[in-house]
Steps between C-alpha positions, in 0.01 A plus 500: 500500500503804265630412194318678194391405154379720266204505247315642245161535619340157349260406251240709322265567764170425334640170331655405850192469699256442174731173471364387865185721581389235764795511681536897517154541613394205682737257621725608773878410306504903392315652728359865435186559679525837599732653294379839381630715244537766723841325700799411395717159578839463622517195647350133472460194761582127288440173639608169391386154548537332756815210399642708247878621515359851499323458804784348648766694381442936453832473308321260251185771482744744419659303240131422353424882497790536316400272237171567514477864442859595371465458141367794284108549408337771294212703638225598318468766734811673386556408115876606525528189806408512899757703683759255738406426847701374801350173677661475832418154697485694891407254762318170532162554720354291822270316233796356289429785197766700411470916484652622138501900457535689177692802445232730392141513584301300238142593352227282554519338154935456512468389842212191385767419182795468771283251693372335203830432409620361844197249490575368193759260684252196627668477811377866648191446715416838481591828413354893635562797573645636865213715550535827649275523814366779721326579777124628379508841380385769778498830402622743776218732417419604881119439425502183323401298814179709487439353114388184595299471152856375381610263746224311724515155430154471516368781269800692415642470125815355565697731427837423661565152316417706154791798576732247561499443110327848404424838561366623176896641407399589115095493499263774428205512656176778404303620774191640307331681794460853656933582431690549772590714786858598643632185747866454516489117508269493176670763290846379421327179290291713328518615149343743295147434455181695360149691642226349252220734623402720254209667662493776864144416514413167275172427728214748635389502824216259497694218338739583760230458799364194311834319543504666866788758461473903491499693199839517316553128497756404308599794381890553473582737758797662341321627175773436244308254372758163343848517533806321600434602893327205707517688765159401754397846478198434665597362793356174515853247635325187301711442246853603691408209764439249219825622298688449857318150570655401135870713558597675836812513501639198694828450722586891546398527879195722430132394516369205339596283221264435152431167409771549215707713665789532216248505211390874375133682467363665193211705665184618276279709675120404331324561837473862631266658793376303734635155344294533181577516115348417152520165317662683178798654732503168722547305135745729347697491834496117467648543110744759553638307843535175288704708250243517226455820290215733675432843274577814593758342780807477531689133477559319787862417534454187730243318403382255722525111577277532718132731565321523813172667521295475855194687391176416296125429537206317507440419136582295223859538325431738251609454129743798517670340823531175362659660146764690736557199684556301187755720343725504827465098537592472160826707533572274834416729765356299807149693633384429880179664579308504856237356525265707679386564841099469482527063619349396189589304245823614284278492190281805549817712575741608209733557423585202654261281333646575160732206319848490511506673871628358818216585765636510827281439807611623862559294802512591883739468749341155589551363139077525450388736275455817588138549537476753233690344226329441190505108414447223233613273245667809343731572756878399425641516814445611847765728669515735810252811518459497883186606723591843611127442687228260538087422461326525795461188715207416445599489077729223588799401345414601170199702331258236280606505168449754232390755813713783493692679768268773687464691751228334629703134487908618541549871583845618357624583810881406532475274790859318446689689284806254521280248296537680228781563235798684571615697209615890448281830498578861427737747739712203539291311715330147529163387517288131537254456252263231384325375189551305232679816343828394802440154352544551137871620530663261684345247219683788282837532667462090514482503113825756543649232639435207294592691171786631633624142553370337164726395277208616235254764593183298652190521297174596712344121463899412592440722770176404641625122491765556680279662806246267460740171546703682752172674733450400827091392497240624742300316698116547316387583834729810495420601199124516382458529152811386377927679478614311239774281572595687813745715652832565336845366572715699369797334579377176303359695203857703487659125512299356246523817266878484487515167353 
């Protein structure tokens, strides 16, 4: 049967499913459960009861669409009245529900008034949408099978199940670490960002040799002081393999993919020679990525959703940090901090034991925590930082807690390097690297994700709810000291986020 009838897109929308919210949202008559505002809707599976003439007889379904829908509503989505549609009645399925199809593709809100509509009539079972499905997204990056961080059921983030409804399309996302450096699967998702370090030579030798680096520390390396160039003048690759862990560019046949592949990076260099900067350029990086006035800089034309620092110390959130960090929660930019890599508790490390942060603990390739990982009631969530190398035997498993990493207990040597991270370095190449700094952005790109899916822009404590109900939890024997509700799953937070 195709016979048509033709409609004015029904009832206002909010007084439509206001009139019945328990049947929208709970009972399964309309059902909507993983509708997003992302899709669109153009066509709809009805059943009706069992013993009615409808059930019995498609021409009598048609009829009652007819009737049903036919007669002319007012929107209040479009004052002037809801553009026409065409309902076509296309084939009756195996279970006795009929297929109808629409003539145009339907928002999320028009398509839950057209099924609204059809469910007012007592004799449909049920009404939903015919779901578009897809295999899992799989990016054809050549080394994605390497990035295990992203799909190992076991201690991966889940990212497949999350791309198959996001992949950041929209989000900004502020890398406030050492800039970047040239990588052709980085650059084309990254915008103009900003070098905060305002001194060549901001510590002197000794403090350098106190925090065991050479002289010049710091320092800027390009001696131009702050501009508009976030170029990683000095060399260090930090802060381009976080920026490619949140946005490699996915799906073009080259390298790896980020985490949020089709979101874009604002990168603010605050960390210069040797991996080290300055609270005040760290804090006015933080600002000016967030989109928040810094003087004697120029604005930032993308402001960010989204900040992701993977640096900090052993110390106390300062009241400068926690002032910064204030100002961007307040204007609704989400801030994910590492939390540290000294295995001791979260709270002695800022700035991820400042409020209104997510702190972000690392896991291993075995779903523990990685022995280094920083722990505690504190931490947020858990996700992959990787073991790029191990303590020595006779440490065990892990170190005791609040014992630090050492060469006398876990020599840095790079015994598996494919336990680490994969993510983008300079000259176009690729690198595996661990720490809670690899760990912070996929938490990062996850947040990406989520917002770029929301129907309203996810608060942090919406945020951290979300990955606390939808973590995976660890086992206290794998994780002494405590990671929070576990490890992430994307795919359910990206779920959850979009309703």
């Amino acid at each position: 049967m195709h016979s048509t009838l033709r409609a004015s897109l029904a009832a206002a929308i909010t007084l439509a499913l206001a009139s019945t919210p328990a049947l929208a949202q709970n009972a399964p008559r309309v059902w909507t459960q993983g509708m997003t505002n992302t899709e669109q809707y153009s066509s709809f599976i009805v059943k009706y009861r069992d013993g009615t003439t409808k059930r019995a007889s498609a021409d009598a379904a048609q009829a009652q669409l007819e009737d049903r829908i036919a007669s002319p509503q007012r929107s209040k989505r479009s004052l002037g009245g809801a553009p026409a549609v065409a309902v076509t009645q296309h084939r009756r399925l195996g279970v006795g529900a009929d297929l109808v199809k629409t003539d145009k593709a339907l928002d999320r809100l028009d398509a839950e008034a057209l099924m609204q509509r059809i469910a007012e009539d007592p004799d449909v079972e049920y009404v939903q949408p015919n779901y578009m499905m897809r295999a899992s997204a799989t990016p054809n990056d050549p080394r994605y099978a390497e990035q295990w961080h992203y799909s190992n059921p076991t201690s991966g983030a889940r990212l497949p199940g999350a791309w198959d409804r996001s992949t950041g399309q929209g989000v900004v996302v502020a890398v406030v670490d050492s800039g970047y450096l040239n990588n052709a699967d980085l650059q084309p998702n990254l915008l103009p960002g900003y070098d905060m370090i305002s001194s060549t030579a901001p510590y002197t030798a000794a403090q350098c040799a106190q925090a065991g680096a050479t002289a010049g520390c710091g320092g800027s390396d390009d001696g131009d002081g702050r501009d508009n160039n976030a170029f990683d003048a000095s060399g260090v690759a930090h802060g381009t393999h976080v920026a490619g862990t949140v946005a490699a560019v996915g799906n073009n046949n080259v390298g790896v993919a980020g985490v949020a592949y089709n979101a874009r990076v604002v990168p603010v260099r605050v960390l210069g020679n040797q991996g080290f900067g300055g609270s005040a350029d760290i804090i006015d990086g933080m600002l000016w990525g967030a989109g928040i006035a810094v003087p004697g800089t120029t604005a930032n034309a993308n402001p960010a959703e989204v900040l992701n620092l993977s640096l900090g110390g052993l110390r106390a959130c300062s009241p400068a940090e926690q002032d910064a960090i204030n100002r961007i929660v307040a204007r609704g930019t989400i801030v994910v901090v590492a939390a540290g890599n000294d295995n001791t508790n979260v709270a002695n490390a800022a700035p991820a034991n400042c409020n209104n942060v997510i702190a972000v603990a690392a896991n291993d390739q075995g779903g523990r925590r990685a022995f280094y990982s920083n722990y505690g009631a504190r931490i947020d969530i858990t996700a992959p930082g990787g073991e790029t190398w191990s303590c020595r035997a006779s440490a065990g498993e892990f170190l005791p807690l609040n014992t630090a990493p050492s060469q006398a207990n876990c020599a840095p040597i790079r015994q598996h390097p494919a336990q680490g991270v994969l993510s983008t370095v300079g000259n176009n190449a690729y690198d595996f690297e661990s720490g809670t700094s690899m760990a912070a952005p996929h938490i990062a790109g996850i947040v990406a994700l989520m917002q770029s899916v929301a129907p309203v822009p996810k608060t942090t404590a919406q945020v951290k709810d979300i990955l606390r109900r939808t973590a995976r939890p660890i086992a206290a024997a794998n994780c002494p000291g405590g990671c929070g509700p576990g490890i992430v799953d994307a795919a359910a937070a990206v779920q959850a986020a979009s309703n």
